[in-house]
N, C-alpha and C positions, 0 to 999 in steps of 0.2 A: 196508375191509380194515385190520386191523392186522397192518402189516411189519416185522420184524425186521430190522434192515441193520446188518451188521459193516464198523466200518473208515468210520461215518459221516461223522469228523469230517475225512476228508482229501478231496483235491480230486474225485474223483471224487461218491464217497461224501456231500459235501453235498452237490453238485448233484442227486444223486438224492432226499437229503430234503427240500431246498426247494423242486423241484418235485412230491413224494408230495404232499407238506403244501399249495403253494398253488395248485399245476393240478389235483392228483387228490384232496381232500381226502381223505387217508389218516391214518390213524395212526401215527407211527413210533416205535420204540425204535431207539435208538444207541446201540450198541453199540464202544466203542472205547478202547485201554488208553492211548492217547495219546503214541505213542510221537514222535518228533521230527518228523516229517511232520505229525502230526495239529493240528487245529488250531481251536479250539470259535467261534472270531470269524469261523470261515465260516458257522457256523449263526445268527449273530446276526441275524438276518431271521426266524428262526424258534423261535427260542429259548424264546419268552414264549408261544408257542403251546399251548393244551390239547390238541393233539393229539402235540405233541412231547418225547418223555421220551428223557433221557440216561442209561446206565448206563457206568460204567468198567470196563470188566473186560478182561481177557485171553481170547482166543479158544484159547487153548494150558491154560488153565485147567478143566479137568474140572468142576469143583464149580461153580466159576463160572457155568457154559454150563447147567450143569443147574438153577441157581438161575434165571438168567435166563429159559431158558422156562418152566419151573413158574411165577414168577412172573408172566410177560406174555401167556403165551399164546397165541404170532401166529398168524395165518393163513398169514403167508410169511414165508422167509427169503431174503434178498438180501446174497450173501456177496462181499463186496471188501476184508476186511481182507487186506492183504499188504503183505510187504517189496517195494518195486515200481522202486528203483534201480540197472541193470544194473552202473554204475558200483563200488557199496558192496556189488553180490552180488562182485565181483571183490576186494574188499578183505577180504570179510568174510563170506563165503559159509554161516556158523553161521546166521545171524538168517535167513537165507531158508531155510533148511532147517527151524528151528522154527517160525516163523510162517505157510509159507505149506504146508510137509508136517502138520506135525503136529497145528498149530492145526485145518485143513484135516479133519482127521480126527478131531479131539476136538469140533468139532462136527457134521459128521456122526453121530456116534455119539449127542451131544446131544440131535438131532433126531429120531433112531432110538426114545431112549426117551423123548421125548417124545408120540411118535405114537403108542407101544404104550398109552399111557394116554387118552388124549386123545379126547374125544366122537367120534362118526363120524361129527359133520357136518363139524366141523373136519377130521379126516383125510381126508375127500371133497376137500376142494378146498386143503387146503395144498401148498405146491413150495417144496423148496432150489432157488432160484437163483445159482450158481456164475458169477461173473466173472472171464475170465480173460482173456488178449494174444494176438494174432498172433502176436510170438515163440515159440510152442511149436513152430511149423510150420521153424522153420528161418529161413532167408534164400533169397530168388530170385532170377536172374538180371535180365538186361533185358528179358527177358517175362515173362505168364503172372501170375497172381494166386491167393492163397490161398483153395483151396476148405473145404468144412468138413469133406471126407472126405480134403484135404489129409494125407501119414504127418507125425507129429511125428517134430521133427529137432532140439531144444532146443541151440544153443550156448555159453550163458551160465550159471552158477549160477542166477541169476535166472529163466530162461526154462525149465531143466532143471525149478527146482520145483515152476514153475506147470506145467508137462507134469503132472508128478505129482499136485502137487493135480486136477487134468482128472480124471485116471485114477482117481480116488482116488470120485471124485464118481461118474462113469461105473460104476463095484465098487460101491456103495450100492446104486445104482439097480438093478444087473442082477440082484446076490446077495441084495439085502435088500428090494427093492422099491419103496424111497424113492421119492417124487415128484420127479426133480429132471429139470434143464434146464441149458444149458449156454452161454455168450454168449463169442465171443473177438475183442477189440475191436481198432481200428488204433489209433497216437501219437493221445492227447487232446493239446484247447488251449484253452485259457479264463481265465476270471477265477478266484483264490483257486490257481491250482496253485502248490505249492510250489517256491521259485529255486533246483532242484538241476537241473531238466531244462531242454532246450534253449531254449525259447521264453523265458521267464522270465528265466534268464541270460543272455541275450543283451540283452533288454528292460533289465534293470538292468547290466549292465555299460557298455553304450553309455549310460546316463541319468547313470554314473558317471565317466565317461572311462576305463573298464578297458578293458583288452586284450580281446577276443571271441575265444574260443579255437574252431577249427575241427577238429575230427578228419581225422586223416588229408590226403586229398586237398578232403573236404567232396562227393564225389560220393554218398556214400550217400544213398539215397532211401526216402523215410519216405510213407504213406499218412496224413495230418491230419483228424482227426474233432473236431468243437466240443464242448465238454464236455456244453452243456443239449442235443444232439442223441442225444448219447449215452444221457444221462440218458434221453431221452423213448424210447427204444432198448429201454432195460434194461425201461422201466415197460412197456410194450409188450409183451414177451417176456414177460413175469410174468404181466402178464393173460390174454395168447392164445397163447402158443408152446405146442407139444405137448411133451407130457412125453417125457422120453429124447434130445430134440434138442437139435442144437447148432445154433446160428446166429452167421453170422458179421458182425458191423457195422463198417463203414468209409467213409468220408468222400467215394471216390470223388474224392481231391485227393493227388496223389503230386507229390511237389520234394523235388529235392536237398538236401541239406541246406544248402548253401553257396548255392542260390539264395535258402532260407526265410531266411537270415541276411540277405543283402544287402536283399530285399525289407523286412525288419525294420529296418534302415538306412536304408531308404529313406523308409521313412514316419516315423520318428524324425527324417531330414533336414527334414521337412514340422511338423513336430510341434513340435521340438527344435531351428530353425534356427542356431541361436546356437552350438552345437555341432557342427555339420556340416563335411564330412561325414562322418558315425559308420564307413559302411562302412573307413576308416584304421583301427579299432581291431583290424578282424582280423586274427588271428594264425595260420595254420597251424599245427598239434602235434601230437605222436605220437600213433599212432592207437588206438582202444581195441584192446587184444587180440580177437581170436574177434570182431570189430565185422561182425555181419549186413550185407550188400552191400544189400537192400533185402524191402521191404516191400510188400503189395500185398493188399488189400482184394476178394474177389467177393463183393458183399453182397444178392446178386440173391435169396437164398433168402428172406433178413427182408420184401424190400421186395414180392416175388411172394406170400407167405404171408400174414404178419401185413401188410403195407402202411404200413412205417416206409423214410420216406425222409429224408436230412438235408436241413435249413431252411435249413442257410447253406451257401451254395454259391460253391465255389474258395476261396478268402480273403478273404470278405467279414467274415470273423469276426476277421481280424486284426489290424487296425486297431481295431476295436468293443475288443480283448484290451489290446492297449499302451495304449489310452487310460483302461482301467479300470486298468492298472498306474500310469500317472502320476496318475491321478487319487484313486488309494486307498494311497497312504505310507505311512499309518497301520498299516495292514495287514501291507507287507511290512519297513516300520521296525521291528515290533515282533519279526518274525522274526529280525532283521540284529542287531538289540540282543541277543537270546539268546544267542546266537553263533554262529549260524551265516555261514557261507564260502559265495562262491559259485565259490569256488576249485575245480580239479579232484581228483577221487577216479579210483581204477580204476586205476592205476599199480604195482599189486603185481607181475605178472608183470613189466616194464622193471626193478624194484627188486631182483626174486631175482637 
């Protein structure tokens, strides 16, 4: 199979090429404009590979999208370029309305003429795969878990436009006939994600002696899925999900977030004793605005259907995560030297 994946070079997005390329011996094109998230030294395991080709482009780029399949040709698309910072949707709500509506729809349309031309063997078995969050569904109480026929209840810029991108996929498929399919994940956690999200910041602030900033009360509760689980999720879905369906994947590992923090402290205590104990660096802080109450995974359709269950199970993956963070510097030094902050965003509404 030669796969098309937008949005490669960010955390998600390489764990799906590294393992196309060294579990499923696939072809991939990467596709990704490289904006401040992205980042090509996660591909560096696969880099040098002939089955692996980089393209830069913009997903919001018309001419772009159409040069790109014209020229490569795929059998599939595997779409996760997006603005994906709930935080920087609150500061800056522009870039998620053009990259994750619009782009979202300049290549759907891409793909549309790309099919009108395109052998009929290839059109037999090609599928837009659309990746998209839990967050479209809302927030849940202290029961009850997100189904796939769950109503979207989007409360964030962020979450609002992946809704729409959803819908946007969903209209292809029904008016134009598209092959597509639909995936809406729970909170990823792995090696290479970028230190703007919670795992990461936490990981490097306590290695730093910062302040651990907690939202709110710290009771929000997040559902944790391991990145290559994921990955092996999406690949899964591609090959065998039925066309028109959504499926939903999730970790089946829900914590507070102030528990996931202290437990991250905890094993930094273990880790990093010289420094201990980390848990003193936490800080209570205001809370995010519109901040979803919780999170909650039914992944029973993936794992009944296609037969994708995740490999690491509760937290065993996170300890395997902090020690690939101390152990690869190189990595997020070179981030930290760009300039990035692992300071907080999302502060616009407290400011007006």
């Amino acid at each position: 199979m030669k796969l098309l994946v937008t949005g490669g070079a960010g955390f998600i997005g390489s764990a799906v090429i590294r393992r196309a390329i060294g579990e499923h011996s696939m072809s991939v094109i990467n596709v990704d404009c490289l904006t401040y998230a992205a980042n090509l030294d996660n591909l560096k395991d696969v880099a040098g590979d002939p089955g692996y080709t980089f393209e830069q482009a913009d997903i919001a780029d018309e001419d772009a999208m159409r040069d790109v399949f014209a020229k490569h040709k795929p059998d599939a698309v595997m779409h996760l370029a997006a603005e994906s910072h709930v935080d920087r949707s609150i500061d800056g709500p522009g870039d998620f309305i053009r990259t994750n509506i619009n782009g979202t729809y300049v290549l759907l349309q891409a793909a549309r003429e790309y099919l009108d031309t395109a052998p009929a063997e290839v059109a037999e078995r090609f599928r837009f795969h659309h990746v998209s969050t839990d967050e479209v569904y809302g927030s849940l109480g202290d029961e009850g878990k997100f189904l796939e026929t769950t109503p979207y209840s989007p409360r964030s810029p962020y979450s609002a436009s992946k809704a729409s991108s959803d819908m946007l996929v969903r209209a292809w498929g029904e008016t134009f006939g598209l092959p597509i399919v639909i995936t809406n994940c729970s909170n990823n956690y792995g090696p290479y994600q970028f230190p703007e999200k919670l795992i990461p910041v936490v990981i490097l602030n306590a290695l730093h002696g910062k302040t651990i900033p907690v939202y709110g009360d710290g009771k929000n509760v997040r559902d944790w899925l391991y990145v290559d689980d994921h990955a092996e999720a999406l690949l899964t879905v591609l090959a065998k999900g039925r066309l028109g369906e959504t499926y939903n994947i999730g970790g089946d590992n829900e914590m507070a977030n102030i528990d996931l923090v202290r437990e991250i402290c905890a094993v930094m205590d273990r880790l990093k004793p010289d420094s201990a104990p980390h848990a003193d660096l936490i800080n209570f802080v205001t809370d995010r605005p519109g901040h979803d109450f919780r999170y909650a995974i039914d992944a029973s359709k993936i794992k009944n259907e296609l037969g994708w269950t995740p490999s690491i199970k509760g937290f065993d993956g996170l300890e395997m995560t902090i020690r690939w963070y101390l152990d690869n510097e190189w990595w997020w030094r070179a981030i930290l030297e760009r300039g990035h902050s692992t300071d907080r965003q999302g502060l616009e509404k407290q400011k007006a």
